[in-house]
C-alpha atoms as a printed R data frame, in Angstrom:
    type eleno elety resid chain resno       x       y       z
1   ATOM     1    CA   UNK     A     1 113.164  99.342  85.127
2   ATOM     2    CA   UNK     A     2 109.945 100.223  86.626
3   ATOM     3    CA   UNK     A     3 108.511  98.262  89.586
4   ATOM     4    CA   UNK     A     4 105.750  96.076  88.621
5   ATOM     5    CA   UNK     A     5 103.757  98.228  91.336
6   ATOM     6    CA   UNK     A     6 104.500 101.306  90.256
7   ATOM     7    CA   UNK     A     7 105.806 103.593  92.397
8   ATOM     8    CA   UNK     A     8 106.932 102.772  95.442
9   ATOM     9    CA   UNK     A     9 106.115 105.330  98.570
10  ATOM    10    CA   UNK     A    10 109.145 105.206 101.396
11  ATOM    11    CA   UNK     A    11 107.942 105.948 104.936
12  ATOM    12    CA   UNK     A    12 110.478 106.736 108.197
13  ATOM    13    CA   UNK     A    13 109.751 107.691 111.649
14  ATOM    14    CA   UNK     A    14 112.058 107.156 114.262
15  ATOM    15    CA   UNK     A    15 113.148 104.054 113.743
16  ATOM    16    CA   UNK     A    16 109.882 102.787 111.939
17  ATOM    17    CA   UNK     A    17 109.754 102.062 107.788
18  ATOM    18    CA   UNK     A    18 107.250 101.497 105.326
19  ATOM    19    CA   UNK     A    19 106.429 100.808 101.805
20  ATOM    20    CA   UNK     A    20 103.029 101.991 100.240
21  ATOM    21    CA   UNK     A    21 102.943 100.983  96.410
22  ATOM    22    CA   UNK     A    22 100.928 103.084  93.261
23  ATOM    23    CA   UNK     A    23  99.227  99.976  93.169
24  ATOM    24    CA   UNK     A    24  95.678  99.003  94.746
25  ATOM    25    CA   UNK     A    25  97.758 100.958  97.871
26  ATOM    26    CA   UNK     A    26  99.345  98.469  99.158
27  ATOM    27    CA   UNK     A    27 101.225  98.073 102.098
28  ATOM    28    CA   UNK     A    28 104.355  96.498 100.601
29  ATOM    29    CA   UNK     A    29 106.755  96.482 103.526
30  ATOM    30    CA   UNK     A    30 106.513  97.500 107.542
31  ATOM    31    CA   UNK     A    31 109.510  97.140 109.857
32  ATOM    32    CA   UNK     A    32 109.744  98.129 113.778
33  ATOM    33    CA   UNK     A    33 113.007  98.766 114.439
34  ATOM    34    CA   UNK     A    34 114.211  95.996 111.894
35  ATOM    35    CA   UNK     A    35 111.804  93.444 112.681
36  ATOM    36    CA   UNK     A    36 109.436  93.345 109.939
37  ATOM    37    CA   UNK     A    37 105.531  93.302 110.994
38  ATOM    38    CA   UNK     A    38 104.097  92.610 108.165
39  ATOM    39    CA   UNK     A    39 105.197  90.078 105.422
40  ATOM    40    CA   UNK     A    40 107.199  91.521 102.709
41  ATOM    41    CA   UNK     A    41 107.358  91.033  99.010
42  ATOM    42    CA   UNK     A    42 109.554  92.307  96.412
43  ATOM    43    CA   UNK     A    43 109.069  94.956  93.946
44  ATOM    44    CA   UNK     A    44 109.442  92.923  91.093
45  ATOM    45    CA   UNK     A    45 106.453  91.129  92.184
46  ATOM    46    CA   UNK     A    46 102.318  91.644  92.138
47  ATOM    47    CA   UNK     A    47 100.721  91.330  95.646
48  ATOM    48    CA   UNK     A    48 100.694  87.840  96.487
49  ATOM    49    CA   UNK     A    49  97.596  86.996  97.601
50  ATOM    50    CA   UNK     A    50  96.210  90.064  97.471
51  ATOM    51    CA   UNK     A    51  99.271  91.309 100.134
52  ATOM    52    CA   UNK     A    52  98.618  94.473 101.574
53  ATOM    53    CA   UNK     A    53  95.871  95.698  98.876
54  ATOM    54    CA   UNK     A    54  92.560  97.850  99.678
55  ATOM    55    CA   UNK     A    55  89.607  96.788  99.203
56  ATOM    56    CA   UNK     A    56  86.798  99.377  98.102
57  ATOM    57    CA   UNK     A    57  84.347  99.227  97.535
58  ATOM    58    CA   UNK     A    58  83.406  95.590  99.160
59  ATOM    59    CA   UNK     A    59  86.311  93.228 101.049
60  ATOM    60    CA   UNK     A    60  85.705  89.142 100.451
61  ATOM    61    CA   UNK     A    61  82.953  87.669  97.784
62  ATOM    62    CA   UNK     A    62  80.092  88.675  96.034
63  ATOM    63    CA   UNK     A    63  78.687  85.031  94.459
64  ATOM    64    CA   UNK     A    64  78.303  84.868  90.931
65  ATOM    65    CA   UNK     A    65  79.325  88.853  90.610
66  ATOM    66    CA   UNK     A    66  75.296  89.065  91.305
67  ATOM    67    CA   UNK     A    67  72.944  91.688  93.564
68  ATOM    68    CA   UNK     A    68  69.516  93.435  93.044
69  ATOM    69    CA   UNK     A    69  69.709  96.912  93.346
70  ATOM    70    CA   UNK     A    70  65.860  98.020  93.068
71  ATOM    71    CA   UNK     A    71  64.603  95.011  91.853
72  ATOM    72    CA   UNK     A    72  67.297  94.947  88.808
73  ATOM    73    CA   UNK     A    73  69.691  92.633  89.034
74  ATOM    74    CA   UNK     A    74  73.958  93.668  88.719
75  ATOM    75    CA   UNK     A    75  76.248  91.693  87.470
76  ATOM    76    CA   UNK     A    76  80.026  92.278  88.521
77  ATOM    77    CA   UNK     A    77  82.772  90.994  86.620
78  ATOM    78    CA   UNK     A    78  84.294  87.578  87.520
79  ATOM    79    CA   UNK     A    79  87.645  88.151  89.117
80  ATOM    80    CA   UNK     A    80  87.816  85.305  90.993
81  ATOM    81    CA   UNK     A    81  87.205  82.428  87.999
82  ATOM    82    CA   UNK     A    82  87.794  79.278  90.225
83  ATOM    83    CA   UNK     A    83  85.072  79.961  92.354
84  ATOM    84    CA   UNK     A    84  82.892  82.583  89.876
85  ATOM    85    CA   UNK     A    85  82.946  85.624  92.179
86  ATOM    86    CA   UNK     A    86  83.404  88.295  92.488
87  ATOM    87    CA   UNK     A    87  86.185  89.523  95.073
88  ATOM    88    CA   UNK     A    88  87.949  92.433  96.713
89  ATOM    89    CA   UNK     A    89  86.370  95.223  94.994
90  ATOM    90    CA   UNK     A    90  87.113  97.378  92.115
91  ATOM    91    CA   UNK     A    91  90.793  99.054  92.643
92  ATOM    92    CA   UNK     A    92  93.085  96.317  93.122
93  ATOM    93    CA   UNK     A    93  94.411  96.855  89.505
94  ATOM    94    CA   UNK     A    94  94.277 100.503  90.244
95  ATOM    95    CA   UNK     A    95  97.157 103.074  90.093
96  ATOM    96    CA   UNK     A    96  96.390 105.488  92.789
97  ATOM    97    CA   UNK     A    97  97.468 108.749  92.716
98  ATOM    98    CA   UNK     A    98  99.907 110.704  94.655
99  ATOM    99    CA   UNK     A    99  97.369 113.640  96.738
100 ATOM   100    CA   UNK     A   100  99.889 114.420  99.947
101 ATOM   101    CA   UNK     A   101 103.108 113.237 101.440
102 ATOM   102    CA   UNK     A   102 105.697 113.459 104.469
103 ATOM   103    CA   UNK     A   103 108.142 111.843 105.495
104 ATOM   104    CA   UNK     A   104 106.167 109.314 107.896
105 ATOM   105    CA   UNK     A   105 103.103 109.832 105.556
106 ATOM   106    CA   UNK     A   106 101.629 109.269 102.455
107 ATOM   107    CA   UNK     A   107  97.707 110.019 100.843
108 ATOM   108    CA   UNK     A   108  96.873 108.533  97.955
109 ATOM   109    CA   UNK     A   109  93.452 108.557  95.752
110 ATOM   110    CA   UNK     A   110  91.581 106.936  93.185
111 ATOM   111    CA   UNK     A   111  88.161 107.241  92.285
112 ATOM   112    CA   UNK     A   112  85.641 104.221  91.448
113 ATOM   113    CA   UNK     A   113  84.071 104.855  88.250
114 ATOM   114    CA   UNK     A   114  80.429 103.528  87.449
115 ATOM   115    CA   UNK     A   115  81.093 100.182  85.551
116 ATOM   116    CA   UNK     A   116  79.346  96.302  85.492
117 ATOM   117    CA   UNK     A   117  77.466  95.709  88.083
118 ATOM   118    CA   UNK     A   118  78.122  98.945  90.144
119 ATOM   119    CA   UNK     A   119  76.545 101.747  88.510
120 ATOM   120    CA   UNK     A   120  78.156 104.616  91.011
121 ATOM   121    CA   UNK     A   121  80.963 107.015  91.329
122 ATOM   122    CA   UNK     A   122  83.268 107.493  94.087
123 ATOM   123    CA   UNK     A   123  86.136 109.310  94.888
124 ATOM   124    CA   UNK     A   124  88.300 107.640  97.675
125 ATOM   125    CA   UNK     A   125  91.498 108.107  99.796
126 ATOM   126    CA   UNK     A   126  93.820 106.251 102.041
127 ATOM   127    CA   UNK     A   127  96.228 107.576 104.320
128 ATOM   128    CA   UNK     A   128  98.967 105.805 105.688
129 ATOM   129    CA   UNK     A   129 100.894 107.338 108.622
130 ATOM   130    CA   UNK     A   130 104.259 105.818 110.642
131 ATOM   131    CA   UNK     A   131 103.915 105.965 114.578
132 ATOM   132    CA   UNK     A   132 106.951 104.920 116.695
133 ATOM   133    CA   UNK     A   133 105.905 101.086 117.197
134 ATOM   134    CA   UNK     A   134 103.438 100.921 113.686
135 ATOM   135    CA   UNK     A   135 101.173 102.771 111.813
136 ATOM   136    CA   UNK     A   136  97.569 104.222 111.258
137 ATOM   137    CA   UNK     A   137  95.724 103.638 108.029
138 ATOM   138    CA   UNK     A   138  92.625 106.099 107.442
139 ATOM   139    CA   UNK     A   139  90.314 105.743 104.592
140 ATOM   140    CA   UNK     A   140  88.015 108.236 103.051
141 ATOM   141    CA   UNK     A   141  85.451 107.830 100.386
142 ATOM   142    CA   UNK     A   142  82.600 110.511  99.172
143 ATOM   143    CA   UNK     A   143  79.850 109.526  96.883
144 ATOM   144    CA   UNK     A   144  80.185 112.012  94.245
145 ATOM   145    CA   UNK     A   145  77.659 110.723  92.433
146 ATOM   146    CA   UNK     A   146  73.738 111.482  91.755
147 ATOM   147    CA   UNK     A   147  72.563 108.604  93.784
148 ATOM   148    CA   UNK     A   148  73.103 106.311  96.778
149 ATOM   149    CA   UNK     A   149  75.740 104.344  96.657
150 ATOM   150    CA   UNK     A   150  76.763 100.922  98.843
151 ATOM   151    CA   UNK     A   151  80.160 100.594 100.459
152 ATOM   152    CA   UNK     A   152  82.089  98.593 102.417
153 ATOM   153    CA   UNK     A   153  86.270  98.867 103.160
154 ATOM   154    CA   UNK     A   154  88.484  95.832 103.825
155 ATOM   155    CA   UNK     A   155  92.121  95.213 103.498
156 ATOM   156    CA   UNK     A   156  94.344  92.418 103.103
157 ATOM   157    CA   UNK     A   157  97.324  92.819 105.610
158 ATOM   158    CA   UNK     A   158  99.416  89.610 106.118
159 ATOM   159    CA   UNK     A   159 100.927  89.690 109.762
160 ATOM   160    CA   UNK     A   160 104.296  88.575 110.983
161 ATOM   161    CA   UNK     A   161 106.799  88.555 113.941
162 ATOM   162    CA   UNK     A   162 109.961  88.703 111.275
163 ATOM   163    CA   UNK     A   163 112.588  87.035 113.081
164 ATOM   164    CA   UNK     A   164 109.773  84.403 114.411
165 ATOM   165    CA   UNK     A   165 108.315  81.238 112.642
166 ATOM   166    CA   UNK     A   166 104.681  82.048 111.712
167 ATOM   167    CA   UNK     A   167 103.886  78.533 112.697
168 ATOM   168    CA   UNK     A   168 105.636  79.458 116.320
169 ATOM   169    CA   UNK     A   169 103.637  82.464 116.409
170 ATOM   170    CA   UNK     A   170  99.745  82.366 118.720
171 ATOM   171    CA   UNK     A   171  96.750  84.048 117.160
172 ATOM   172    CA   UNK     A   172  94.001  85.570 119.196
173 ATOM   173    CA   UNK     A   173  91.121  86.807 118.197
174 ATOM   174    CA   UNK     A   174  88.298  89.123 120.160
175 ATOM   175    CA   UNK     A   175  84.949  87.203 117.787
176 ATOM   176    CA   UNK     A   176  82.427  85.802 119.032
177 ATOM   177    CA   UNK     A   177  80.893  84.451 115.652
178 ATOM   178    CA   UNK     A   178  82.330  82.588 112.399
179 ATOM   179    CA   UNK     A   179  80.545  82.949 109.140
180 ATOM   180    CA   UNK     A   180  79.951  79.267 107.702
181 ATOM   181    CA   UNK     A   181  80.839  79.010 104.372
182 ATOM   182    CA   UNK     A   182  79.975  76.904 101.250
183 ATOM   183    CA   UNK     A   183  82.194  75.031  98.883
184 ATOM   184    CA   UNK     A   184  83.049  78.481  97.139
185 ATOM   185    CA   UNK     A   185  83.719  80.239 100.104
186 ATOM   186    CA   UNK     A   186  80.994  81.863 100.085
187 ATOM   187    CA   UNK     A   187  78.370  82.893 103.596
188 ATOM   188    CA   UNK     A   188  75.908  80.409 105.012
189 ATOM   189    CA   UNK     A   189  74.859  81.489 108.091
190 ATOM   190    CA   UNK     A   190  76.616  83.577 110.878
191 ATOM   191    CA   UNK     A   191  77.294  81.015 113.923
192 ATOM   192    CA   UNK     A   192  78.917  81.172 117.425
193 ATOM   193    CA   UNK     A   193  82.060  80.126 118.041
194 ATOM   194    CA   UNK     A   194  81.978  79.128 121.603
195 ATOM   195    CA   UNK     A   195  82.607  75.421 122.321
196 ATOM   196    CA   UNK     A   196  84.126  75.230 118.322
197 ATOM   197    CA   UNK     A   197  87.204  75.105 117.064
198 ATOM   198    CA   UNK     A   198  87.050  78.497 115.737
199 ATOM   199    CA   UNK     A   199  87.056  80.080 119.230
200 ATOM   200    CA   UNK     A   200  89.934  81.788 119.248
201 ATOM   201    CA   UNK     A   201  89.724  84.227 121.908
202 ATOM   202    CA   UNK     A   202  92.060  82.382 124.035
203 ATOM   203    CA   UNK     A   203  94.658  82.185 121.446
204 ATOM   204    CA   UNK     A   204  95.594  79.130 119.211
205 ATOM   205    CA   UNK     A   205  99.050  78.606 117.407
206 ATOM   206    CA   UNK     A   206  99.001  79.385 113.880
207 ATOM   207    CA   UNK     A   207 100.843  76.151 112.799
208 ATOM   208    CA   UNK     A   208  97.563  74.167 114.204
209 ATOM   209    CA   UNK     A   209  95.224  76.486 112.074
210 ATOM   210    CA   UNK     A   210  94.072  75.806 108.193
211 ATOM   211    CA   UNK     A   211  91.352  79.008 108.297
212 ATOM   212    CA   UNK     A   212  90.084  81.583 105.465
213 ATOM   213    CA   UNK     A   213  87.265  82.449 107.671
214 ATOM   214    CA   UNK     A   214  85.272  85.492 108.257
215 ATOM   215    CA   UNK     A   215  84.677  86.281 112.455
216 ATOM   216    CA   UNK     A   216  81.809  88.672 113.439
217 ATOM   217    CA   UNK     A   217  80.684  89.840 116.984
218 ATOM   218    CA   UNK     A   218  84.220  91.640 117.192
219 ATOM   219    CA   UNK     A   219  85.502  93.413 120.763
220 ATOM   220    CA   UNK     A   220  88.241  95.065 121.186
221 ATOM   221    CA   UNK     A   221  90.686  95.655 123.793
222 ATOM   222    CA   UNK     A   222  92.595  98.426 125.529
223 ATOM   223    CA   UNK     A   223  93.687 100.588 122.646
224 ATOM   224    CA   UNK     A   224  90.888  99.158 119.997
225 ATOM   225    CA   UNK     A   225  92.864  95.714 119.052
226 ATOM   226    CA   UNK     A   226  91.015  93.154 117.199
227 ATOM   227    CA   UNK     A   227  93.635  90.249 116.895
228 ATOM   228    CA   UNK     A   228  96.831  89.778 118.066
229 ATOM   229    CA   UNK     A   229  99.829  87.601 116.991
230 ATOM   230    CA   UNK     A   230 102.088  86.703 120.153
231 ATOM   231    CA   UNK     A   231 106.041  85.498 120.085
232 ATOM   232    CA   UNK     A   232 106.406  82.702 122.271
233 ATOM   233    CA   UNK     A   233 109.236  85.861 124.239
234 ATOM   234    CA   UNK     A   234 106.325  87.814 124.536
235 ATOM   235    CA   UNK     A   235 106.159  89.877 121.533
236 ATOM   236    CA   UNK     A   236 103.349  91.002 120.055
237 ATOM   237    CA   UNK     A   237 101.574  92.675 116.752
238 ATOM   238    CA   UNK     A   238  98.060  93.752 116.896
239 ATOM   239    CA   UNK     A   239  95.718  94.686 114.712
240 ATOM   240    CA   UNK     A   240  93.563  98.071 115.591
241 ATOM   241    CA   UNK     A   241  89.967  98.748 114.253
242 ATOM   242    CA   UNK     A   242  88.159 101.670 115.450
243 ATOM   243    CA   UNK     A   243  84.005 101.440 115.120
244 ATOM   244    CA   UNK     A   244  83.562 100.727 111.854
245 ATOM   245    CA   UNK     A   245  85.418  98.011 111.390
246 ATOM   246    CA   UNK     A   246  83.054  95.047 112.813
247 ATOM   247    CA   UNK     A   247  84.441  91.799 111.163
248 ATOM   248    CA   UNK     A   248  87.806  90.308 110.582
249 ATOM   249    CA   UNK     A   249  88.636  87.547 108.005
250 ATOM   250    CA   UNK     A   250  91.775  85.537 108.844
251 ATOM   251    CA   UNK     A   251  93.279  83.016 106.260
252 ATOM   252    CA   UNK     A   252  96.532  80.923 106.648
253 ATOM   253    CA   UNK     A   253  98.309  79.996 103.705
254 ATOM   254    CA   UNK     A   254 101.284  77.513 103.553
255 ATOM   255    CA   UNK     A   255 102.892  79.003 100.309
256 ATOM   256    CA   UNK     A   256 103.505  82.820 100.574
257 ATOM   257    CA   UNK     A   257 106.974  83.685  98.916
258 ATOM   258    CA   UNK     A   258 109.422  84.326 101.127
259 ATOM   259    CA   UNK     A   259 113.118  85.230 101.110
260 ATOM   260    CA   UNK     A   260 114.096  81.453 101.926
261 ATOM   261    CA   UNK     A   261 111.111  79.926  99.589
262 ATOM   262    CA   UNK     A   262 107.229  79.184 100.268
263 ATOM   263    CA   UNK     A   263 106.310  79.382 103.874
264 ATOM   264    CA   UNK     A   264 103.036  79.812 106.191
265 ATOM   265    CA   UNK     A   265 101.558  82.977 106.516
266 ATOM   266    CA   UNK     A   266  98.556  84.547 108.241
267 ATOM   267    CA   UNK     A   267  96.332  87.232 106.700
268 ATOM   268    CA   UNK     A   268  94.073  88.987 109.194
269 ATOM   269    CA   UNK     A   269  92.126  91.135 107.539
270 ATOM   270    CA   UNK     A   270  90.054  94.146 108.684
271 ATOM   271    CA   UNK     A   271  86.414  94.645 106.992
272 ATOM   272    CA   UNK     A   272  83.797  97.137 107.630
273 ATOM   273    CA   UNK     A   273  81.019  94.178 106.628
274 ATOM   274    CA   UNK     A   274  81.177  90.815 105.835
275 ATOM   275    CA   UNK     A   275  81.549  89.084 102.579
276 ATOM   276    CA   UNK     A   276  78.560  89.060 100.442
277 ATOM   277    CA   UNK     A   277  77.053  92.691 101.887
278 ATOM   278    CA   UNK     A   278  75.722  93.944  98.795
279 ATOM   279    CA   UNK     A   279  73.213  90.834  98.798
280 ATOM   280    CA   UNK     A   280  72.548  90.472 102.644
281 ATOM   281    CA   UNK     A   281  73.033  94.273 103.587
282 ATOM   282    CA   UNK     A   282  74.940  93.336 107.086
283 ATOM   283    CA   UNK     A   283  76.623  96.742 107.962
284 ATOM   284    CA   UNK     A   284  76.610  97.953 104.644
285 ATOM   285    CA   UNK     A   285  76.924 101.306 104.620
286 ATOM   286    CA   UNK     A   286  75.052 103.509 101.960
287 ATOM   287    CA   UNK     A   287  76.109 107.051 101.117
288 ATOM   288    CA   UNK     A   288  74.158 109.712  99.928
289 ATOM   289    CA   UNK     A   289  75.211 111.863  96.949
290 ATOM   290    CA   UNK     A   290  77.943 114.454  98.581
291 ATOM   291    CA   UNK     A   291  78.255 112.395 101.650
292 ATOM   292    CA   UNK     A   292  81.485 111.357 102.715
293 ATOM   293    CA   UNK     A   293  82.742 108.645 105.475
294 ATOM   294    CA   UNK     A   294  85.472 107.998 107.312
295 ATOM   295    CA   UNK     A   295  87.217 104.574 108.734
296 ATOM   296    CA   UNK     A   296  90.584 103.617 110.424
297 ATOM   297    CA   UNK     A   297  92.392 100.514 111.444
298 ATOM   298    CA   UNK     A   298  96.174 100.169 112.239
299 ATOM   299    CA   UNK     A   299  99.115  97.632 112.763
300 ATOM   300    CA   UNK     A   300 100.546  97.899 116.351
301 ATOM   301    CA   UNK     A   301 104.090  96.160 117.209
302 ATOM   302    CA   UNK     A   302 105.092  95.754 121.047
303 ATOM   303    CA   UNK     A   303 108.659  94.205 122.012
């Protein structure tokens, strides 16, 4: 019987494996030498949560599905219902397509076709490539379209120490701002999070956090990490973001499926702009017909 993902993409490099499914891209499995570094979820499954999915062409909410776009208002679909929003984009019922492969790599493409609310066309790639303690993630998207088009890249990576309690685990984060949110999730105002609860550039432990927050004002350390989940032996997996990706949205959940039943996990989430872009235009990117762009983040495991 065939995976309710489609096809499912095996990766190997010395010692390193991954899962990429045909569908929305996602980032099914990732072990480091048999210690799994991000959460897992069966085949037989949909992403839970949105697990491992990209996000093109906007990460997070847009409220109400609504923007102006010359003075004429869009209207997305509703794909979040609870909340009316619109969330994560356009592809994350999307079969991509099968463009190159290796053994420690695989491309894969789909194009976003003009449609409610976002009247463009885009062809876009991501490439997923092993390295000997993680792996790099590199997305591409040209407007191939006859006019400027607005874009912004997120993904929805849930991070874990496998053999570790998520609760056990300590989260760190290198933001120096929170987005405030309303009742739907949805951007207030862009605040600092010194002297807050939300400062968690000194680390917290995940079992004291309840977050689905977006963090601006992001730094990165030696080798371009973002975030950082640490085993109380030391352990770590970081998250990498190279320039473009400015903003990080974290969000616990106490009910992910896991092998033993529901537990806590942690989504930290790498976004090129915040939620609600196409409205507020905060590091939304715009491409010109023909132009193309390029962005990479990565999962990094050291033990």
């Amino acid at each position: 019987m065939r995976a309710l993902t489609g096809e499912q993409f095996i990766l190997e490099l010395a010692g390193s494996t991954a899962i990429v499914t045909e569908l929305a891209a996602s980032l099914r499995t990732l072990r480091v030498h048999g210690v799994d570094i991000v959460e897992p979820y069966g085949e037989d499954t949909l992403p839970p949560f949105g697990c491992g999915i990209v996000l093109v062409p906007w990460p997070n909410r847009v409220p109400d599905g609504v923007w102006m776009l010359d003075g004429q208002k869009q209207q997305l679909d509703i794909t979040e219902a609870s909340r009316n929003n619109a969330i994560h984009g356009l592809l994350r019922n999307t079969a991509y397509r099968l463009v190159g492969r290796t053994d420690e790599s695989v491309t894969l493409a789909a194009t976003v076709y003009p449609q409610h609310g976002y009247p463009f066309l885009l062809d876009t790639t991501v490439h997923y490539e092993l390295t000997g303690h993680g792996i790099v993630v590199t997305h591409h998207i040209t407007n191939v379209g006859e006019k400027a088009a607005p874009v912004a890249i997120g993904t929805h990576p849930f991070l874990t120490i496998g053999d570790v309690p998520t609760e056990a685990l300590t989260l760190t984060v290198h933001a120096s701002t929170r987005f405030e949110v309303d009742k739907r999730l949805n951007p207030l105002q862009e605040v600092a999070v010194e002297g807050t609860d939300y400062d968690l550039r000194e680390g917290r432990k995940v079992g004291d956090l309840d977050l689905d927050d977006a963090f601006g004002g992001v730094t990165k350390t030696v080798g371009d990490v973002s975030a950082t989940l640490t085993a109380p032996d030391g352990r770590t997996v970081s998250l990498v973001q190279d320039e473009n990706f400015g903003y990080v949205q974290v969000f616990t959940t106490p009910i992910f499926p896991k092998k033993d039943g529901l537990g806590l996990a942690i989504a930290i989430e790498p976004m090129t702009a915040p939620a609600d872009a196409f409205n507020s235009g905060q590091d939304l990117t715009w491409l010109a017909p023909g132009e193309h762009w390029t962005a990479t983040w990565g999962i990094r495991y050291s033990g």
